[in-house]
Each structure stands twice: as C-alpha cells, then as structure tokens.
C-alpha positions as CSV (number, residue, x, y, z in Angstrom):
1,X,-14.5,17.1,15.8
2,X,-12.5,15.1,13.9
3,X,-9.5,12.8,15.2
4,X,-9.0,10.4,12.2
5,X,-5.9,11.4,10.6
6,X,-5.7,9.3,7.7
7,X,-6.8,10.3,3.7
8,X,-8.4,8.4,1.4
9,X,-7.0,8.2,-1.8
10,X,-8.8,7.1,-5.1
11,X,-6.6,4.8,-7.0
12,X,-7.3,3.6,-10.8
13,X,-9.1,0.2,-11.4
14,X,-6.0,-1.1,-13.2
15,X,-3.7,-0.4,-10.4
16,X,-6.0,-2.4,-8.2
17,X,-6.0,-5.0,-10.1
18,X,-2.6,-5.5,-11.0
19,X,-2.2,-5.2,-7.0
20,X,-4.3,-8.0,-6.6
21,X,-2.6,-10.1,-8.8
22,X,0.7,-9.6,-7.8
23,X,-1.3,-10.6,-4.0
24,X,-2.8,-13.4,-5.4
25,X,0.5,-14.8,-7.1
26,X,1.5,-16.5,-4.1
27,X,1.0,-17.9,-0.8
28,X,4.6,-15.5,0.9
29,X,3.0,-12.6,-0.8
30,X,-0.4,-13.2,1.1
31,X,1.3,-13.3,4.0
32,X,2.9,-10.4,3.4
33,X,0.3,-8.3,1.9
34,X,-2.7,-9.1,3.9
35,X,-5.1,-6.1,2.1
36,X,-4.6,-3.8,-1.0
37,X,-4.6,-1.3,1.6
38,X,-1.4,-3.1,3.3
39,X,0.6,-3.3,0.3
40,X,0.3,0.9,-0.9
41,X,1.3,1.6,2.7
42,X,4.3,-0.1,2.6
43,X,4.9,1.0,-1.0
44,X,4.7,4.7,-0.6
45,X,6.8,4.4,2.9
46,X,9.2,2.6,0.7
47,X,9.4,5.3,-1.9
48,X,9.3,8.5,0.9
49,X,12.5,6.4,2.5
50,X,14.2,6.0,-1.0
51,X,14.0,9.7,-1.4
52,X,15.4,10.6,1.7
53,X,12.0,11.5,3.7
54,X,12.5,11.0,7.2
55,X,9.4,9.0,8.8
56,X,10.6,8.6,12.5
C-alpha cells in the first residue's frame, strides 16, 4: 500500500533553470529557497491563496 501522498510533476528545463538563477542570484534568496523543490511549493501555495483556495 501506498502512504506517500505527494505527486511528481515534470517541469520544463527552462523553468529550472531560470529557478536556479533567480536561487543563485543571492545569498537572502538561498536562504530562502533552500531546493528548486522549496521554491515551486511556496509558489503554487502562493498562487492557490491568491485565488481564494483555502489550504487550512
């Protein structure tokens, strides 16, 4: 059985790159991005709050 909830998404090689620059730019965004994976969490919770999804 399977208890692992989470998906995994394929995401283009552009958009993992431009992710890593914008990581790389600087030292604040390293510590606040610690992984690509990190940074599209946060990014999609963003966008589900802007649209009114409710994630409580």
């Amino acid at each position: 059985m399977v208890t692992n909830k989470e998906t995994t998404v394929k995401i283009s090689k552009w958009l993992i790159e431009e992710i890593d620059d914008f990581i790389n730019n600087s030292r604040k965004n390293k510590s606040d991005f610690p992984s690509k994976r990190n940074f599209i969490d946060r990014a999609v919770i963003k966008l589900l709050e802007a649209q009114g999804a409710d994630l409580k």
